[in-house]
C-alpha positions in Angstrom: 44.1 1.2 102.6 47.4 2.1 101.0 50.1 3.2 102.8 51.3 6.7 102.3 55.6 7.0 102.3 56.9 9.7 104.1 60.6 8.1 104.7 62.5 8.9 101.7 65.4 10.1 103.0 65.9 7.0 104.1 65.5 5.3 100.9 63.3 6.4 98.2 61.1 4.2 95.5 62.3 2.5 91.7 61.0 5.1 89.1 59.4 3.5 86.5 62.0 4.3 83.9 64.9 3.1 86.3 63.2 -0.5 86.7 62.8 -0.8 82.9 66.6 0.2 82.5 67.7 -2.2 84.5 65.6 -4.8 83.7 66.9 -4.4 79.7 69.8 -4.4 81.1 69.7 -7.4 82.8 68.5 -9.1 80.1 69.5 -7.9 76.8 73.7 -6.9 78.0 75.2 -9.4 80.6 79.2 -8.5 79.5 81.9 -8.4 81.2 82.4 -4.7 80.5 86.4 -5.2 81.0 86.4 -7.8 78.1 87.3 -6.9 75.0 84.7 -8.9 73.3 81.6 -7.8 71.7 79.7 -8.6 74.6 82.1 -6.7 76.8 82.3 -3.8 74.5 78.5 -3.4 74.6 78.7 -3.5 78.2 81.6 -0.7 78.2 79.5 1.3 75.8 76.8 1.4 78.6 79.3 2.2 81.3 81.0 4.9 79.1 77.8 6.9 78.6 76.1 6.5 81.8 79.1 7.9 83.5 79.1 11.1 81.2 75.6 11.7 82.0 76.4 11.5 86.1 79.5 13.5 85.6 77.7 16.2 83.8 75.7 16.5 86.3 77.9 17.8 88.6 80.4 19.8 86.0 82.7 16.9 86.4 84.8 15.2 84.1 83.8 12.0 82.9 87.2 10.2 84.1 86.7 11.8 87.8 83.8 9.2 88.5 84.2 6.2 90.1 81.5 3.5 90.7 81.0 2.2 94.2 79.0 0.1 96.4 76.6 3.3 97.8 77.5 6.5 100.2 79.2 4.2 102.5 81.6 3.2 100.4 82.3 6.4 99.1 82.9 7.9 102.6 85.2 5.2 103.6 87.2 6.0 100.6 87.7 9.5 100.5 88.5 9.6 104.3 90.4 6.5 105.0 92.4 6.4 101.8 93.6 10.1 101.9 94.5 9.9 105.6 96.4 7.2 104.8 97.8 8.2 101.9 98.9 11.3 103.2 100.0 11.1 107.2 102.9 11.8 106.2 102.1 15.6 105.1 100.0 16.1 108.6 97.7 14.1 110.5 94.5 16.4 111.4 91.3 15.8 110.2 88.3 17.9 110.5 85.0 16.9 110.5 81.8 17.6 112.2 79.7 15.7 114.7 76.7 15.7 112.9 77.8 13.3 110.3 76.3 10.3 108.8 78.0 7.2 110.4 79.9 6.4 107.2 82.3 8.9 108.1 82.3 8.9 112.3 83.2 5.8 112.2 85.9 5.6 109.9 87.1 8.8 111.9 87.4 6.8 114.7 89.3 4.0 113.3 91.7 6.1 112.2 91.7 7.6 115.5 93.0 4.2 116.8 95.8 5.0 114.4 96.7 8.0 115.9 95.1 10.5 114.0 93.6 14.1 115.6 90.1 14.8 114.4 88.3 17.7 114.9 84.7 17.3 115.6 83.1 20.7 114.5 79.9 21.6 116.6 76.3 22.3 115.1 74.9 25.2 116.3 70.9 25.0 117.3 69.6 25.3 113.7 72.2 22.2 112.9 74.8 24.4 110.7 78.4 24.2 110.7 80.1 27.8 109.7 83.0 28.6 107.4 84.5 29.8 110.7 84.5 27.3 112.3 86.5 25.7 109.6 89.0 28.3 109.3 89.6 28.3 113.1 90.2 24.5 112.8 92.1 24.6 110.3 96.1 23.9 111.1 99.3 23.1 109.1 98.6 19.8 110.2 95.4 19.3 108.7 95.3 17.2 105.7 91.7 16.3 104.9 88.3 18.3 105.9 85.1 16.2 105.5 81.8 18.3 106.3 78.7 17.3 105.2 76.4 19.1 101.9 72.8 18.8 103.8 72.3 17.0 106.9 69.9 13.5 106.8 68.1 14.3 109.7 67.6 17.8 110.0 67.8 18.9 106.1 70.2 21.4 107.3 72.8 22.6 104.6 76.6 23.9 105.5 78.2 26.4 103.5 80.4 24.2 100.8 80.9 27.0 99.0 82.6 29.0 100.8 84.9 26.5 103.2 85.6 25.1 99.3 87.0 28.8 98.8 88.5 28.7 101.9 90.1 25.3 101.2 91.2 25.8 97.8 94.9 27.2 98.5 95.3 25.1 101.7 96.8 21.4 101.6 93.8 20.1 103.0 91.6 17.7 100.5 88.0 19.0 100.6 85.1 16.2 100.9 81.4 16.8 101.2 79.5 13.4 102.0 76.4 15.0 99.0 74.1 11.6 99.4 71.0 13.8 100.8 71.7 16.6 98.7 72.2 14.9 94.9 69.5 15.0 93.1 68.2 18.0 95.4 70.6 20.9 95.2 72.1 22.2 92.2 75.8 21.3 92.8 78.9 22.6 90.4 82.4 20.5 91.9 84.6 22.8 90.1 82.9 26.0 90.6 82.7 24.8 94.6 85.6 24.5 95.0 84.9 20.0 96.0 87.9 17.8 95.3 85.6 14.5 97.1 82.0 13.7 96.9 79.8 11.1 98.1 76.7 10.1 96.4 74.3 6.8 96.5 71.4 6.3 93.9 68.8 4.9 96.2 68.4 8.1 97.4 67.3 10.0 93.8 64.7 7.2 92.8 67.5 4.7 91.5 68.9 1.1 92.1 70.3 0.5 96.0 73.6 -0.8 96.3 75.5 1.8 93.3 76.8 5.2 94.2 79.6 7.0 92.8 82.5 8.9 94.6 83.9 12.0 92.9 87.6 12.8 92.9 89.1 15.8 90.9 91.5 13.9 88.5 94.4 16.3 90.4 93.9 13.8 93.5 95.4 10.6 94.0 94.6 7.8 96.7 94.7 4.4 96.2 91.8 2.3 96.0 89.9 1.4 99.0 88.9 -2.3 97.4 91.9 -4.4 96.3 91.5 -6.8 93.5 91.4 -5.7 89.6 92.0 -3.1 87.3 88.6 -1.8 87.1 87.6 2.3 87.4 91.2 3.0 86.1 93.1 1.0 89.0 90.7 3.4 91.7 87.8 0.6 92.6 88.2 -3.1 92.0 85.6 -5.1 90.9 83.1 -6.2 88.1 80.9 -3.2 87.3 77.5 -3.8 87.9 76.5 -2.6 85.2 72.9 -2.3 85.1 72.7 -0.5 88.2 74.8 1.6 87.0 72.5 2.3 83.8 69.7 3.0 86.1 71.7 4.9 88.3 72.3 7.3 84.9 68.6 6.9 84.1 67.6 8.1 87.5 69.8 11.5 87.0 68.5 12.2 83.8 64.8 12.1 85.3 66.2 14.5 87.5 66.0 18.2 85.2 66.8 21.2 86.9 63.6 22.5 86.3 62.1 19.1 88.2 64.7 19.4 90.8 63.6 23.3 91.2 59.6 22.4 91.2 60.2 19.4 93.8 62.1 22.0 96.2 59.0 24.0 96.1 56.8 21.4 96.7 58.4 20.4 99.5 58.7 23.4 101.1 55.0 24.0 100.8 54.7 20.3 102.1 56.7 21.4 105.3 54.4 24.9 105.6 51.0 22.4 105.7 52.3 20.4 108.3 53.1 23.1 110.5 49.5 24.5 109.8 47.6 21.6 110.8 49.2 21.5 113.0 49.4 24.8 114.7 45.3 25.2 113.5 45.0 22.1 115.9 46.8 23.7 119.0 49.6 20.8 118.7 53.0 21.9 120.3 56.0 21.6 118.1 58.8 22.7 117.1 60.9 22.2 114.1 64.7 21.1 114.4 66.7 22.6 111.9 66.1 25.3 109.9 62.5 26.5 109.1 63.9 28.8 105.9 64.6 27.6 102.6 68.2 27.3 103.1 67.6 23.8 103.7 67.1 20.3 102.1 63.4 20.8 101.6 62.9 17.2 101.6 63.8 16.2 104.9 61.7 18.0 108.6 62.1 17.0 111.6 60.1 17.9 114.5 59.8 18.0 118.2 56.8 17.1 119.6 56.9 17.4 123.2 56.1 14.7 125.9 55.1 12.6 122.8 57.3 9.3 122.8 58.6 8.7 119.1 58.9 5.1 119.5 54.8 4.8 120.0 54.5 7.6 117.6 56.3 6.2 115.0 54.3 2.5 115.6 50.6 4.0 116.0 51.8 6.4 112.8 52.6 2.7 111.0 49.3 1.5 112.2 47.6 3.5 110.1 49.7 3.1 107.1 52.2 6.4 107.3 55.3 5.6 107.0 58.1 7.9 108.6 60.8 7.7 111.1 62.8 8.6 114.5 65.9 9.6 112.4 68.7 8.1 110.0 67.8 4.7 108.9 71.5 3.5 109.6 70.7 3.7 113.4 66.8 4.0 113.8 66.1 0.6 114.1 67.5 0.5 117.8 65.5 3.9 118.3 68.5 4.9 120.3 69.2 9.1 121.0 70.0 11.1 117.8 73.8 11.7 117.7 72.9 14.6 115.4 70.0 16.4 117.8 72.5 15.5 120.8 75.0 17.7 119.1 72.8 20.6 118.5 70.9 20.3 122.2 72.8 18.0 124.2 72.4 14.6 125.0 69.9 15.9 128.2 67.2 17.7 125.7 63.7 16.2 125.7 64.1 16.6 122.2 66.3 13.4 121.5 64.1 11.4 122.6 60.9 13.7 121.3 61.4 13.9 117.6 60.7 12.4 114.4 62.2 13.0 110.6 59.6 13.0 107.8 60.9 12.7 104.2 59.3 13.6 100.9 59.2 12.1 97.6 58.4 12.4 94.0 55.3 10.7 94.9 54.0 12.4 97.4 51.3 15.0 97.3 49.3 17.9 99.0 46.7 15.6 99.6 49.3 12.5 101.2 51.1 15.4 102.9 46.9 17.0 104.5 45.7 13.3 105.2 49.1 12.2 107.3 48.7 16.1 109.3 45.7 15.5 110.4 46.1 11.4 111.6 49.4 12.9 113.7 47.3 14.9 115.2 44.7 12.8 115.7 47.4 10.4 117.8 48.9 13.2 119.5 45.7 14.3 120.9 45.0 10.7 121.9 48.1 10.4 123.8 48.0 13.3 125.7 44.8 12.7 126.9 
């Protein structure tokens, strides 16, 4: 029996077309691309078009890409480095507490260094409002770091419209996007973004490659000391066929494919809640049921039904999901993000689990896994 995925949020499968990038790659261009060589020139040839392709992809400028390690890296960047770099225009920070860890916990470091941070509150569908932001916001405040979609809940905040907000203030705007690229249809210039956070693994495409956009009109210094590399603004070799397949993956990624996968995934998230509802199974769905959402990511509440043996008797029968973010799911500890929208008492931090689609998935995965959770359910509660 073969196993169906249904955790791609946390990481999501090699396409085809990305494995053979790399793999020529690998073989066929192993320069140094910072040599001036032939063998380094072919390599900067590579670099130089796969960062056009991901910088179009955003309406970015080719130059305002920089290569990193994944989403981690990128949030450590953007909110260390400017806090850093500019404590000495203000020291407030606002954030939200629904945040992947990348950013909490460089928040809190640089708590330890005497910076204020502003922890914005989700309300119950897992939002963040442009109020919010504007009430926040102080003279102080030098950087605002709010998440594009949220990883457990799918819920998206309004960029848009705190990027509007932002635009004339001295605050740097930064949207942690790795959920989101590759899902949403996101314009950096026309939003208003002057940070962004992304990670390949998440769009089909090699781990351990991201990029982190900054508007060429920002400067902090690099987060990872060493060479010259990415203009002075990331040291180290380029990996360079990652990177290829990184570009590779984005180009799979049309905005007609983007637009058909959304509603697939939606309809996905409609079955689920059919089965389940046809087989008298309590739930409920945290985050938003609408399409104003990441329609690749639902998490529900399923009450009195422990995730931890849920998630194991789920496995058991080859479907694969989780109890939330793969950064802190392997402890199975509470949900930081459902303890900000319900409080740490709710049955439903302990009560919940995240299922994630793919490219691979289908009506027939999606019917098959419906019925088995119920299946279990009814066995448990029995």
């Amino acid at each position: 029996m073969e196993f169906t995925y249904l955790d791609n949020a946390a990481t999501t499968p090699m396409a085809k077309e990305v494995v053979d990038v790399i793999t020529d790659q690998m073989a066929n261009n192993f320069g140094n691309a910072s040599a001036t060589n032939y063998f380094g020139r072919q390599a900067r040839k590579v670099l130089d078009e796969s960062r056009h392709t991901i910088a179009q992809s955003i309406n970015a400028k080719d130059s305002e890409i920089i290569f990193t390690s994944g989403g981690t890296e990128s949030d450590n960047t953007a909110v260390i480095e400017t806090a850093l770099s500019r404590q000495k225009l203000g020291k407030h920070i606002i954030t939200t507490a629904i945040e992947h860890e990348a950013i909490l916990k460089s928040m809190a470091y640089l708590e330890t260094l005497g910076f204020n941070i502003t922890y914005l509150m989700p309300n119950e569908r897992g939002e963040i409002t442009v109020d919010q932001v504007r009430d926040a916001l102080t003279d102080d405040t030098i950087l605002v770091s709010i998440m594009y979609g949220n990883n457990e809940t799918g819920a998206k905040n309004p960029i848009t419209e705190i990027g509007e907000l932002l635009k004339d203030h001295q605050a740097f705007f930064h949207t942690d996007a790795v959920q989101a690229y590759g899902q949403e249809s996101i314009d950096v210039k026309a939003q208003n973004i002057d940070m962004m956070s992304t990670s390949a693994h998440k769009i089909n495409g090699p781990k351990f490659i991201g990029f982190l956009y900054i508007n060429d009109e920002i400067h902090i210094p690099s987060f990872v000391k060493g060479g010259d590399q990415e203009t002075k603004r990331r040291a180290g070799t380029e990996n360079v066929p990652a990177i290829a397949g990184f570009a590779k993956a984005v180009q799979l990624i049309t905005p007609e494919v983007k637009e058909v996968r959304r509603d697939r995934y939606f309809g996905f998230k409609q079955t689920i809640q059919e089965v389940l509802t046809t087989n008298k199974v309590t739930f409920k769905v945290n985050g938003p049921t609408d399409e104003n959402a990441l329609n690749h990511v639902f998490n529900l509440y399923l009450p009195g039904i422990d995730r931890g043996v849920l998630l194991t008797r789920l496995d058991l029968e080859h479907f694969a999901v989780s109890g939330g973010s793969a950064c802190t799911a392997g402890s199975l500890e509470p949900s930081h993000v459902l303890i900000a929208m319900f409080g740490k008492d709710s049955p439903r931090v302990n009560d919940s689990i995240r299922i994630s689609f793919g490219k691979d998935n289908t009506e027939e995965d999606v019917v098959k896994f419906s019925n088995k959770m119920v299946e279990i359910i009814k066995d448990l509660t029995n």
